[in-house]
Structure formats: C-alpha cells, structure tokens
C-alpha positions in Angstrom: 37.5 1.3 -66.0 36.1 -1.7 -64.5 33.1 -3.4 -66.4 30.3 -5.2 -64.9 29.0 -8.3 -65.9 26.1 -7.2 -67.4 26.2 -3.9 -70.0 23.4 -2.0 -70.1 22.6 0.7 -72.8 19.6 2.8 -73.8 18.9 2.8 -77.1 16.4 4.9 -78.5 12.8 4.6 -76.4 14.3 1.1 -75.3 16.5 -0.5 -72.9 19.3 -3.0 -74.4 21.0 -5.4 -71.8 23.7 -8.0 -73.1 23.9 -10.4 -70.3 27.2 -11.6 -69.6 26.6 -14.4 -67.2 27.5 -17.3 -65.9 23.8 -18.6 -65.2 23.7 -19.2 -69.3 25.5 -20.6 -72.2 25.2 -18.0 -74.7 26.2 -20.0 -78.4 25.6 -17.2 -80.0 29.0 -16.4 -82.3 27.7 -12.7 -84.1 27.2 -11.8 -80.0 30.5 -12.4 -79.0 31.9 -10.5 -81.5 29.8 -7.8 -81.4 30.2 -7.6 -77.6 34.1 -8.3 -77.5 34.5 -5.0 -80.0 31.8 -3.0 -77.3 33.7 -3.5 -74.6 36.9 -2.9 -76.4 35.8 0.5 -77.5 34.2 1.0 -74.0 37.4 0.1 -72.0 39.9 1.4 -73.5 38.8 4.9 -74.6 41.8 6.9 -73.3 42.4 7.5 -77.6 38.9 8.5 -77.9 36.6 11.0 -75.9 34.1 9.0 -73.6 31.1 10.8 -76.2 32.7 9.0 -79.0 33.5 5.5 -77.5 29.4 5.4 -76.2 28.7 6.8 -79.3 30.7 3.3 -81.0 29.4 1.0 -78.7 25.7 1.9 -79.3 26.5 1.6 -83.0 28.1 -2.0 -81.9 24.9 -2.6 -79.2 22.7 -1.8 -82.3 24.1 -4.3 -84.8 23.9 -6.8 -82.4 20.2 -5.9 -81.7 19.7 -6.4 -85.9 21.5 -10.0 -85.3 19.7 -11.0 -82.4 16.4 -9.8 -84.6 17.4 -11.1 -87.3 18.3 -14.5 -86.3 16.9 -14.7 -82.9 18.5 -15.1 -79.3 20.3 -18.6 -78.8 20.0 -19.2 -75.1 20.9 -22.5 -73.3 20.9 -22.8 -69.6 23.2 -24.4 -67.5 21.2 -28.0 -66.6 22.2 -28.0 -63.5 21.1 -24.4 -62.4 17.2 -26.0 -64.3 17.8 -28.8 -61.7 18.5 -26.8 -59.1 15.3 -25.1 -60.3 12.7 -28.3 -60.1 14.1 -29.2 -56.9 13.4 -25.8 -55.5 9.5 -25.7 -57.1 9.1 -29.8 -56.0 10.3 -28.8 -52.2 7.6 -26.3 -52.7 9.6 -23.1 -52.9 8.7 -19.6 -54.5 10.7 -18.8 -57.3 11.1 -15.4 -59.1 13.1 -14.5 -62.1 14.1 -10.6 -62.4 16.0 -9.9 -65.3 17.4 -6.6 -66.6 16.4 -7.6 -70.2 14.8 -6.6 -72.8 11.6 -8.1 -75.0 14.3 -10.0 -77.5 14.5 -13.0 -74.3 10.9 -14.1 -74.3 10.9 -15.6 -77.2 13.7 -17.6 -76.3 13.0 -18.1 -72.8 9.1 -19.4 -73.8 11.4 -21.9 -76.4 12.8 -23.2 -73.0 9.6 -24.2 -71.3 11.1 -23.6 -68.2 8.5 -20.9 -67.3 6.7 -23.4 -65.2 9.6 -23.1 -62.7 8.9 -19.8 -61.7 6.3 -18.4 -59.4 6.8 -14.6 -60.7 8.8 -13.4 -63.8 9.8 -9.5 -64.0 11.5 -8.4 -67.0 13.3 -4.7 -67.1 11.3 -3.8 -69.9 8.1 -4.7 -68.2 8.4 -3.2 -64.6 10.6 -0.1 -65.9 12.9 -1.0 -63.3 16.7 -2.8 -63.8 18.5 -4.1 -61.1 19.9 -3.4 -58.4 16.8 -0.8 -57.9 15.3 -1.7 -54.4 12.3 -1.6 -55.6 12.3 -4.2 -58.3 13.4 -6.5 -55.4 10.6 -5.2 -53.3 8.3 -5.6 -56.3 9.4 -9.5 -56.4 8.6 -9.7 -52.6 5.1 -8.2 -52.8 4.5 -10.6 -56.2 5.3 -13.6 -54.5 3.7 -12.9 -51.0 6.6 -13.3 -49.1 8.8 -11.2 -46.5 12.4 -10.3 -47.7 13.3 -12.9 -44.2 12.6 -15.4 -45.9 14.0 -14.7 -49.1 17.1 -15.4 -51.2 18.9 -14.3 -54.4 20.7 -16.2 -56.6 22.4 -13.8 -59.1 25.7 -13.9 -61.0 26.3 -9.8 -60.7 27.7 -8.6 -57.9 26.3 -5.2 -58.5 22.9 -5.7 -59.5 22.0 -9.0 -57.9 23.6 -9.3 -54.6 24.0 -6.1 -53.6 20.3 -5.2 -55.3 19.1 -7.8 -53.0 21.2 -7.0 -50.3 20.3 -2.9 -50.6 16.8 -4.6 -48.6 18.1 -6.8 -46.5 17.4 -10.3 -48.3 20.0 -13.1 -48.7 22.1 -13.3 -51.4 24.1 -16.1 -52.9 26.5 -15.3 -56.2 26.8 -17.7 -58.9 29.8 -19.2 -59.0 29.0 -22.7 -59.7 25.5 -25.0 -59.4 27.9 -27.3 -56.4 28.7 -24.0 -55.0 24.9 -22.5 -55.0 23.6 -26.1 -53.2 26.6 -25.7 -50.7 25.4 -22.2 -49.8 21.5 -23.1 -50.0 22.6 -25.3 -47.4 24.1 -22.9 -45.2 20.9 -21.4 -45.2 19.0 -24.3 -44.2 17.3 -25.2 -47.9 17.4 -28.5 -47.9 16.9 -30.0 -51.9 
C-alpha cells in the first residue's frame, strides 16, 4: 500500500515516529537501514499476514529506538529552511513547531539552538495529539493568540500537515523546496 512520509508506530506506553522528511537532513546511517527494512516488511507483506509484517516492523522500530538511545538522534536542518526561519521571527512573525515526535528529538533539537525561532513548540508526546488531529492545530492557534485567518503551515506531509491544517481552514504550503516555500509565502503576501 501507499506509505506516508512519516511512520508512525506505538510501541509499548509510547508513541514512535520516524520522520521521513524533507525539512531535515537525517545522517543518521543505523536509521536508514533500520527504516529501509520497516518499510520493506511493511510494503510488501502479500508473503506475510499484515499481524506478522507490524509484528517485524515494531521489532525493526524497536532497534532503531536502542540506536537512536544509544547513540543519540543526528539531526541537521536544511539552512535555508533556519533562514527562512530568522527572517520570519525578525519580520516579527509567530512561529510554531508541531511535531508528531517523540522525547528522543529534544535532545537534539536543544543541540540546535534554534528554539529561539519559535513562538510555541508542541511535541506529540507532550499534547497526546499527532497530526493531522484538528485539534493540535487548534491547540497551536490558541498557544500563539492568533486566528486560523491569519495563519500558515509549512509541512512536508501531505496527510498530516497540509491537510491537518487544512481540516480548519488555515493555509497550507508543502515543502518542496526553501525557493519554492518563499515563492508561495509570497503568494500569500509574507513579504521576508
């Protein structure tokens, strides 16, 4: 079947997301092995019962959880999405980040220092809520004061960003490309 970007898995008492995105460079090598062999077993389980390839991905999911504790999360984020970030927060601009994530990325994320460029940041873990779930949007809304008029989302999965987003009637853009995120913020009249 057809895969989205982002594979979500719960694990016992604990929600497991491995991010497949385009909004960071993942140099990570035990994860892409780990996560090409998931989504082997996961799509192409016409062999195995659906029961049994689950049951092999969470084995999979879980050895890449023991990596990631082991040797922590290597994130890097595309530069030009950070500048697109800075000019956002210096044009004065409220800026969320929701993640469907678990507590393995703030670690990594605080190693970034580029907290500083968001207003509000909701993690899956935290709110109980994963994307696309109106209400985490709505949550976002509320936590930075403003109406969903006046928002936009900038996501790089169809399903749980832009339609999330759209499911309440705010803006989306999908990630593509940082040139192709300015073209469309100026579309919308955000000037940077």
């Amino acid at each position: 079947g057809k895969l989205d970007k982002d594979i979500a898995a719960y694990y016992p008492d604990q929600l497991v997301t491995v991010p497949l995105n385009l909004g960071w460079k993942d140099n990570y090598k035990v994860e892409d092995k780990v996560l090409d062999e998931a989504l082997s077993i996961i799509s192409n389980f016409e062999g195995d019962s659906k029961a049994r390839a689950v049951e092999k991905s969470k084995k999979l999911i879980k050895k890449l959880i023991n990596a990631h504790k082991q040797e922590g999360i290597k994130v890097v984020p595309y530069q030009e999405m950070v500048d697109i970030l800075r000019k956002l927060k210096n044009s004065n601009y409220k800026t969320a980040l929701v993640s469907n994530t678990n507590n393995l990325i703030v670690k990594p994320l605080h190693n970034l220092q580029i907290q500083e460029l968001f207003d509000v940041i909701l993690f899956s873990f935290e709110t109980k809520l994963l994307k696309p779930d109106p209400k985490v949007f709505l949550l976002a809304l509320k936590n930075l004061k403003v109406n969903r008029e006046e928002a936009i989302m900038i996501g790089d999965s169809l399903r749980s960003d832009i339609k999330g987003a759209e499911s309440v009637d705010i803006k989306a853009i999908y990630l593509e490309t940082p040139e192709q995120v300015i073209k469309e913020l100026n579309l919308l009249n955000v000037r940077l």
